[in-house]
VOTI-87413 format. One line per field, with one value per residue (C-alpha): residue number from 1; residue in three letters; x, y, z. Coordinates in pm, 1 decimal, always signed. Layout:
<rs>
n	c(NUM|...) .
res	c(ALA|...) .
u	c(X|...) .
v	c(Y|...) .
w	c(Z|...) .
</rs>
This chain:
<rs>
n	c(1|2|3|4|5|6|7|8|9|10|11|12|13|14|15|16|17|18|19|20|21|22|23|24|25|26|27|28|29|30|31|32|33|34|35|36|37|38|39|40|41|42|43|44|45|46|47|48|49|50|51|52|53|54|55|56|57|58|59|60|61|62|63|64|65|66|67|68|69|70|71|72|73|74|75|76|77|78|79|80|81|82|83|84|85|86|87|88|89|90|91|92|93|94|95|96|97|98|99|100|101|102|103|104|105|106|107|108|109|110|111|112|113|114|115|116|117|118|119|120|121|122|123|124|125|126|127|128|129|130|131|132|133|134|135|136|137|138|139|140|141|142|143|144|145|146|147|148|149|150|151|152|153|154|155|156|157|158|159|160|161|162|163|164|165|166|167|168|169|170|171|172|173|174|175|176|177|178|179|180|181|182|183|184|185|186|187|188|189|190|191|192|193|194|195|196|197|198|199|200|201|202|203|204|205|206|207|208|209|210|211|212|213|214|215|216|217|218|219|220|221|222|223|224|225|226|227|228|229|230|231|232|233|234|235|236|237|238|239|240|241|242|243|244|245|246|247|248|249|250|251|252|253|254|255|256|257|258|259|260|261|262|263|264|265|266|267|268|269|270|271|272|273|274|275|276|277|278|279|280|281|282|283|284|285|286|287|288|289|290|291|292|293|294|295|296|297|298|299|300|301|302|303|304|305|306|307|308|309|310|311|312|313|314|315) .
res	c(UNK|UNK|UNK|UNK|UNK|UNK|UNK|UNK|UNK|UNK|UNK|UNK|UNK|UNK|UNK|UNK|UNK|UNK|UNK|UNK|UNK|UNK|UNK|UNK|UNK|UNK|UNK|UNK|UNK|UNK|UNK|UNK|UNK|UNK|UNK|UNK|UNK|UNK|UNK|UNK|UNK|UNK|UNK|UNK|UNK|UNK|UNK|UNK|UNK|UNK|UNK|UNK|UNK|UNK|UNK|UNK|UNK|UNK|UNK|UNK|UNK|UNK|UNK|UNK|UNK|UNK|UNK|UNK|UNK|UNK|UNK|UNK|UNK|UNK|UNK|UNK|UNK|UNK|UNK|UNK|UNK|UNK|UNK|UNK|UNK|UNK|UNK|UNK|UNK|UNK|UNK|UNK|UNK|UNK|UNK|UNK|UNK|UNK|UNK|UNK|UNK|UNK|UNK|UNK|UNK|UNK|UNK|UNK|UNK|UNK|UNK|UNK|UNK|UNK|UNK|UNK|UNK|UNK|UNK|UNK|UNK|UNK|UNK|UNK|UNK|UNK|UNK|UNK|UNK|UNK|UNK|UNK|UNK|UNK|UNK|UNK|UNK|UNK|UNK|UNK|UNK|UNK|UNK|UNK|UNK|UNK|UNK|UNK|UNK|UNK|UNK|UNK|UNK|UNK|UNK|UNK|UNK|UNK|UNK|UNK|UNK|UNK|UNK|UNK|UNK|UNK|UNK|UNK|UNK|UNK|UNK|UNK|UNK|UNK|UNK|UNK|UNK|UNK|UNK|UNK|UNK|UNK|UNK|UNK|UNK|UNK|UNK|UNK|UNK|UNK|UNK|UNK|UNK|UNK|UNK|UNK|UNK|UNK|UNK|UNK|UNK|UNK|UNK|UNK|UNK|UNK|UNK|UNK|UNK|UNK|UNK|UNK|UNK|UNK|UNK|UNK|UNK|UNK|UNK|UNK|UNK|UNK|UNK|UNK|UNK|UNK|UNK|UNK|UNK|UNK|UNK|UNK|UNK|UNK|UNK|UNK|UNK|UNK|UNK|UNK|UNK|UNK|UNK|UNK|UNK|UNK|UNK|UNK|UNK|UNK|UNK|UNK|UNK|UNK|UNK|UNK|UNK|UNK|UNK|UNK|UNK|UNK|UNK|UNK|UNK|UNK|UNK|UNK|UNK|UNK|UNK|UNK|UNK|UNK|UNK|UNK|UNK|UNK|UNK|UNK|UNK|UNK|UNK|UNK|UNK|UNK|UNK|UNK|UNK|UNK|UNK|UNK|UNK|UNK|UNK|UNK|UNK|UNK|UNK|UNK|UNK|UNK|UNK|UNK|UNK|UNK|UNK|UNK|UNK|UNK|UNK|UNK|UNK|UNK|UNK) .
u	c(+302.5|+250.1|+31.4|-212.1|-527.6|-502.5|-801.8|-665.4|-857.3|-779.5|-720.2|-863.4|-679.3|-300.6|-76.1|-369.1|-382.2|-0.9|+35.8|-281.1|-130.9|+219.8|+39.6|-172.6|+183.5|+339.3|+0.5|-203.0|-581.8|-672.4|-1036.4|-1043.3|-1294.0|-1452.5|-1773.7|-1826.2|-1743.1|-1684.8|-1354.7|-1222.8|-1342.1|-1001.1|-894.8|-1209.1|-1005.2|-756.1|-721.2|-772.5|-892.4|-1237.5|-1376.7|-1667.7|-1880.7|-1783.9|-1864.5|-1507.4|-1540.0|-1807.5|-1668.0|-1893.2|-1805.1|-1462.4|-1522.5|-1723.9|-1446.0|-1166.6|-1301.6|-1079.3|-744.8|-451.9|-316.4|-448.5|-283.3|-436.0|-358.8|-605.5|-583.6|-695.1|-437.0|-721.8|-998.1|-1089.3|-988.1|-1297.1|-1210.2|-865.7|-904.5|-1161.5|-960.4|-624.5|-664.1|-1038.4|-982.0|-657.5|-793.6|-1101.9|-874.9|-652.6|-1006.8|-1093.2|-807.5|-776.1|-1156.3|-1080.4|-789.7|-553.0|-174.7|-47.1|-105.1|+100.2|-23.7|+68.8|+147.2|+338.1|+725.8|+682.0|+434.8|+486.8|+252.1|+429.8|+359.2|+147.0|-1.5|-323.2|-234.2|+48.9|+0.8|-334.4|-106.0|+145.5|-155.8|-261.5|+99.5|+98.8|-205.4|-51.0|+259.5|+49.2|-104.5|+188.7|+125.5|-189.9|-343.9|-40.7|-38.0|+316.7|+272.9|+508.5|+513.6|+580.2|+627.1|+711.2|+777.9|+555.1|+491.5|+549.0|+465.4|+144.8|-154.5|+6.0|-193.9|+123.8|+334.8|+50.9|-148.6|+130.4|+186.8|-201.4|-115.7|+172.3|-22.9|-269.5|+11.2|+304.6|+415.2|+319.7|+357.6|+421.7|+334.9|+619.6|+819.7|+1173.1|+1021.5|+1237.1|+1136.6|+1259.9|+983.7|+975.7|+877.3|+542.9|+634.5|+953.5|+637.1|+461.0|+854.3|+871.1|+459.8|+499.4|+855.9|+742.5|+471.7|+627.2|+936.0|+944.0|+1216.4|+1029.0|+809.4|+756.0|+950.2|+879.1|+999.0|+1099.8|+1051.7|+1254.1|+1405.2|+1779.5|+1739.0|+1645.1|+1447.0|+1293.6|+912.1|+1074.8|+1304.1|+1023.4|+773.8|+1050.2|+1180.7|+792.0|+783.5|+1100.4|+966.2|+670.2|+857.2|+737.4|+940.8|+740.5|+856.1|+802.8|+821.3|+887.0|+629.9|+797.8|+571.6|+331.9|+256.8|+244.5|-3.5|-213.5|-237.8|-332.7|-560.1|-694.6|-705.8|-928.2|-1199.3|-1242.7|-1500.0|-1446.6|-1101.6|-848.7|-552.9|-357.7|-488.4|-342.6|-252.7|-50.0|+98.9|+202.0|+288.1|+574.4|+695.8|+1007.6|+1158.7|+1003.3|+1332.8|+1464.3|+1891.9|+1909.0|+1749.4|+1575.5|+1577.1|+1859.6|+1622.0|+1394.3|+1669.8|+1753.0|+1524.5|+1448.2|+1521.0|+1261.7|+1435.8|+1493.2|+1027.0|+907.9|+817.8|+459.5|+365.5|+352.2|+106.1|-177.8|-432.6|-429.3|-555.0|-267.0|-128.8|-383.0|-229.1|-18.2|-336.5|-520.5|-212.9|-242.9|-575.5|-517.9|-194.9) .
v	c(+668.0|+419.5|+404.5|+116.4|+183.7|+253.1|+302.6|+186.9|+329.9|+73.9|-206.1|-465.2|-496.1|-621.2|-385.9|-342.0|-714.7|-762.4|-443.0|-553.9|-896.8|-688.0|-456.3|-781.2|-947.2|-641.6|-639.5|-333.9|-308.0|-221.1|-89.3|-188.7|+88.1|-79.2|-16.4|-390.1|-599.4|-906.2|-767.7|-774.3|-1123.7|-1283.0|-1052.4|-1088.5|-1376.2|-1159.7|-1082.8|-707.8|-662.1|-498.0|-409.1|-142.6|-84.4|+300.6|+534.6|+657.6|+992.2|+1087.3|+1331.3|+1303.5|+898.7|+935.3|+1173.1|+861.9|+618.6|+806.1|+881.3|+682.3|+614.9|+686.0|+678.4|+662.4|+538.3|+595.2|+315.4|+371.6|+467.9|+358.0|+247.5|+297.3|+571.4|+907.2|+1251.9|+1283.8|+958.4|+981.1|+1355.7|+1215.2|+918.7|+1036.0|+1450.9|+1489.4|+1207.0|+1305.3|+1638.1|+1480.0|+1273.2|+1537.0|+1726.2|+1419.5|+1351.7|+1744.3|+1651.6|+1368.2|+1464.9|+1210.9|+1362.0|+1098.4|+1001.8|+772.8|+793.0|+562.9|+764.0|+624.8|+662.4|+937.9|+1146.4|+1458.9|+1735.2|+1810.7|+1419.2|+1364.9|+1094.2|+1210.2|+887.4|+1038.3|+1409.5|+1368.5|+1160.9|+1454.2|+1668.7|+1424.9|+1441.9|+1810.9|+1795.5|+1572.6|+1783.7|+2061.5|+1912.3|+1920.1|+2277.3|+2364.2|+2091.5|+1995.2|+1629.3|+1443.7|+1288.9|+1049.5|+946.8|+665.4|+637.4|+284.0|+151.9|-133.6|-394.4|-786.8|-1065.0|-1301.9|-1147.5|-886.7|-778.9|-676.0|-1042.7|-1257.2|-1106.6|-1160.1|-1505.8|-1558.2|-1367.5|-1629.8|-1951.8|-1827.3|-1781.5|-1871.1|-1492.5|-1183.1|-851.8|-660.6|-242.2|-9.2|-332.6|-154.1|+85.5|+4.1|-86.9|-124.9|-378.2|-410.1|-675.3|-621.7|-713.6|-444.2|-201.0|-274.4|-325.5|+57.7|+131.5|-34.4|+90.3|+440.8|+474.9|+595.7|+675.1|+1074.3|+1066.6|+968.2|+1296.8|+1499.5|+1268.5|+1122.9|+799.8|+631.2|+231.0|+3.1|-295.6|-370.2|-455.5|-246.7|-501.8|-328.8|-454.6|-743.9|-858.7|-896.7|-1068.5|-1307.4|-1370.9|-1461.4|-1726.2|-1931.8|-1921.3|-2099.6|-2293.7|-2159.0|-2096.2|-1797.8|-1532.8|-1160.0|-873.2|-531.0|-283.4|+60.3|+375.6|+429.9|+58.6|+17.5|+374.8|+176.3|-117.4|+85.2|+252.4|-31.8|-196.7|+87.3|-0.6|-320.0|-392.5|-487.6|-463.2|-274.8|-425.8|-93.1|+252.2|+561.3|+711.1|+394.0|+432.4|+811.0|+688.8|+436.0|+724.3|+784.5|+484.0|+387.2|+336.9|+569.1|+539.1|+591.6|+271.4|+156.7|+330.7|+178.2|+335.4|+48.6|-200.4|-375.7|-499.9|-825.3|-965.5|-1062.1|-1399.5|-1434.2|-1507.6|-1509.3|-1891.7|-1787.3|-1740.5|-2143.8|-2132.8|-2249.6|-2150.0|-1738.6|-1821.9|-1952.5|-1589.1|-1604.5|-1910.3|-1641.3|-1455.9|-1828.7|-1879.2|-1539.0|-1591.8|-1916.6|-1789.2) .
w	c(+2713.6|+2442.8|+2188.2|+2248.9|+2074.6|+1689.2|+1408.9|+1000.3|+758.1|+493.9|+729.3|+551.3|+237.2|+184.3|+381.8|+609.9|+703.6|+732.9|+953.9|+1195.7|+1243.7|+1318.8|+1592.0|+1749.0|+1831.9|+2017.8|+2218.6|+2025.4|+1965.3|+1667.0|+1544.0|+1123.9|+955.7|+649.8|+432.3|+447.4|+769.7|+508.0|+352.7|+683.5|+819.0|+796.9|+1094.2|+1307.5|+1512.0|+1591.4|+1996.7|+2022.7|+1673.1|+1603.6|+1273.8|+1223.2|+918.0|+850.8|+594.6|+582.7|+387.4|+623.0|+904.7|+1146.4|+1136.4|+1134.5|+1442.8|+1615.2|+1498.8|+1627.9|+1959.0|+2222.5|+1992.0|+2078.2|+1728.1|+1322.5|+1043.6|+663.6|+388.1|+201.6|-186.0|-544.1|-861.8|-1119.5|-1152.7|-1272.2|-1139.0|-896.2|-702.8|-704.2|-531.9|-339.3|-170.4|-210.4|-124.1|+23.1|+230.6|+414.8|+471.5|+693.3|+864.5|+971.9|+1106.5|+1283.9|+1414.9|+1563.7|+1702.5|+1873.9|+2006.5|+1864.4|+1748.8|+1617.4|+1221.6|+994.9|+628.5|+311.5|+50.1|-308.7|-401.1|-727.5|-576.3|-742.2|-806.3|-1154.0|-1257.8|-1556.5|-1347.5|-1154.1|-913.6|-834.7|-856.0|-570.4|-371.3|-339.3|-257.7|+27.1|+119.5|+120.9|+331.2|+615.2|+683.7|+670.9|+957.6|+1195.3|+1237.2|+1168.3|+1407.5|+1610.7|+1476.0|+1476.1|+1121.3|+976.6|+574.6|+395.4|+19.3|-69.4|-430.7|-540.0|-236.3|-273.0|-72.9|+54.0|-96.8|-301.4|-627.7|-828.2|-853.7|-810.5|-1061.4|-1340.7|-1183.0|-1306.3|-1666.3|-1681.8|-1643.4|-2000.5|-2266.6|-2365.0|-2449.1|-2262.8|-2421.9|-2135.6|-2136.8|-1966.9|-1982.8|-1943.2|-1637.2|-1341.4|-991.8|-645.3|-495.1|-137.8|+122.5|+305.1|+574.5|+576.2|+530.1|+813.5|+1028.9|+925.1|+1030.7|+1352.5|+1473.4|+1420.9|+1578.7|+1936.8|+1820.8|+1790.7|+1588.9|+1315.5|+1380.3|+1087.4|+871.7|+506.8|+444.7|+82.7|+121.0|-152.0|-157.4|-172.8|-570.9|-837.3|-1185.3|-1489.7|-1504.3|-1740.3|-1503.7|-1274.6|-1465.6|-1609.3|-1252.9|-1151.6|-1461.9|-1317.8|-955.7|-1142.9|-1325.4|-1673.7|-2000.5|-2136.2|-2371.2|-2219.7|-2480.7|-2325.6|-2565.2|-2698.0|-2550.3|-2844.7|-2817.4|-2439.8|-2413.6|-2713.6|-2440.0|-2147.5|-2354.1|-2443.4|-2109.8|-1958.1|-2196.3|-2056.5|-1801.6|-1425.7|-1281.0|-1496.8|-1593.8|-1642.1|-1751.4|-1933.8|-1617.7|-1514.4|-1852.1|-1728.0|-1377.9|-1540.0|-1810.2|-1464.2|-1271.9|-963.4|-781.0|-414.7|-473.6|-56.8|-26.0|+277.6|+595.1|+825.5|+1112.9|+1044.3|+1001.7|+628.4|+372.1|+256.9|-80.4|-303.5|-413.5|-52.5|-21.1|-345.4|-328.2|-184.8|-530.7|-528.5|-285.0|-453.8|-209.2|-176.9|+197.3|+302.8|+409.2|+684.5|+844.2|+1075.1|+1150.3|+1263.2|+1460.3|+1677.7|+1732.8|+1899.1|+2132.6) .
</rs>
């Protein structure tokens, strides 16, 4: 039978969004958990979409939200914080799932986890995201749950925090002294992401399976960054920083207030390329280019990426 209900923890961010638009057009309902019903307003005129304030580390809620689904998928995680909430989100968190899910029944789980999870990194982003990985296969026979993996590089397109936010860094100076400038990358397409999500979610082939997601070009953070300046049209100067300077700048960076720009442990998480030499899975078909899409960084209104979801809600 096919899976026709399914709960997102995480729903209402980027790859949340783009995935819940990709499961409304092939006729899904989909129940977004968020602590506030606001993130996830943007989705509310979705058909088949319904969002419920949650306390998402809280068992007993995720037993209540899970009650009824067919199917659960996990996207949730943090880029910046201390050891206690990166356990908390990226290790606690799968663990309760994985209870809830053996609660309510429910054996199927996808879960986001990050290419360079490793429990040797000197990352703790990465070294709690192999422990939530760990967790999750774990799972397949400990609670009879057919789990399925996916560790993409970084993720581009409509919304993304990763391109747009140097695309904002670009428009104050003229130079940009970039940290872990010469780290390479293999960005792929969000909506290849959610392709992958959505394909494998009755498909038991992908059973048990752990998926790398890259695109079909590998840039160093430079390349990237520069690239991002033409598609603006800007003539800026980007300086790639040696590794004493660039940890100096992360360093620095996590002493600033509000939203972190980067942090030591970003610093530690760039120290190995971020790059998967099998490239994407030909399972979920081929991946897009960046140059082929990166023109929504003109897009000078960040709502415009919910143009698609307007459009489903009126079809």
């Amino acid at each position: 039978m096919a899976t026709q209900k399914i709960c997102i923890l995480g729903g209402s961010g980027f790859v949340g969004s783009h995935l819940t638009a990709r499961l409304v057009e092939q006729g899904k309902q989909v129940t977004i958990a968020t602590r506030r019903r606001e993130r996830a307003k943007h989705l509310l005129p979705l058909p088949g979409v319904e969002v419920v304030e949650a306390d998402i580390h809280d068992p007993q809620a995720l037993k209540s939200l899970f009650a009824g689904q067919d199917a659960v998928i996990n996207l949730v995680g943090i880029l910046h914080g201390n050891r206690k909430a990166y356990e908390h989100n990226h290790a606690e968190l799968p663990r309760k799932i994985v209870s809830a899910c053996h609660a309510a029944g429910i054996f199927r789980l996808l879960h986001m986890s990050a290419l360079g999870a490793d429990v040797n990194s000197p990352s703790l982003y990465q070294r709690t995201k192999a422990d939530g990985e760990a967790i999750v296969r774990a799972a397949e026979k400990t609670h009879h749950l057919h789990t399925t993996i996916f560790r993409p590089s970084v993720i581009f397109g409509p919304g993304d925090s990763f391109l747009n936010l140097f695309a904002r860094l670009l428009k104050l100076a003229p130079i940009v002294p970039l940290a872990s400038g010469n780290t390479r990358f293999q960005p792929v397409y969000v909506g290849d992401v959610v392709r992958a999500f959505a394909q494998s979610l009755d498909d038991p082939a992908t059973y048990g399976q752990t998926y790398s997601l890259c695109g079909p070009q590998v840039y160093s953070l430079a390349e990237l960054v520069q690239l991002t300046a033409r598609t603006l049209g800007l003539k800026r100067s980007v300086i790639p920083l040696g590794q004493p300077a660039s940890y100096l700048f992360a360093a620095l960076m996590e002493l600033k207030p509000g939203r972190k720009l980067m942090t030591r442990d970003n610093y530690y998480a760039a120290l190995k390329d971020n790059v998967c030499p099998e490239g994407f899975p030909t399972l979920f078909g081929s991946a897009t280019p960046l140059e082929a899409v990166i023109g929504y960084l003109k897009q000078a209104d960040p709502r415009c990426q919910y143009g698609r979801f307007r459009q489903l809600a009126r079809r």
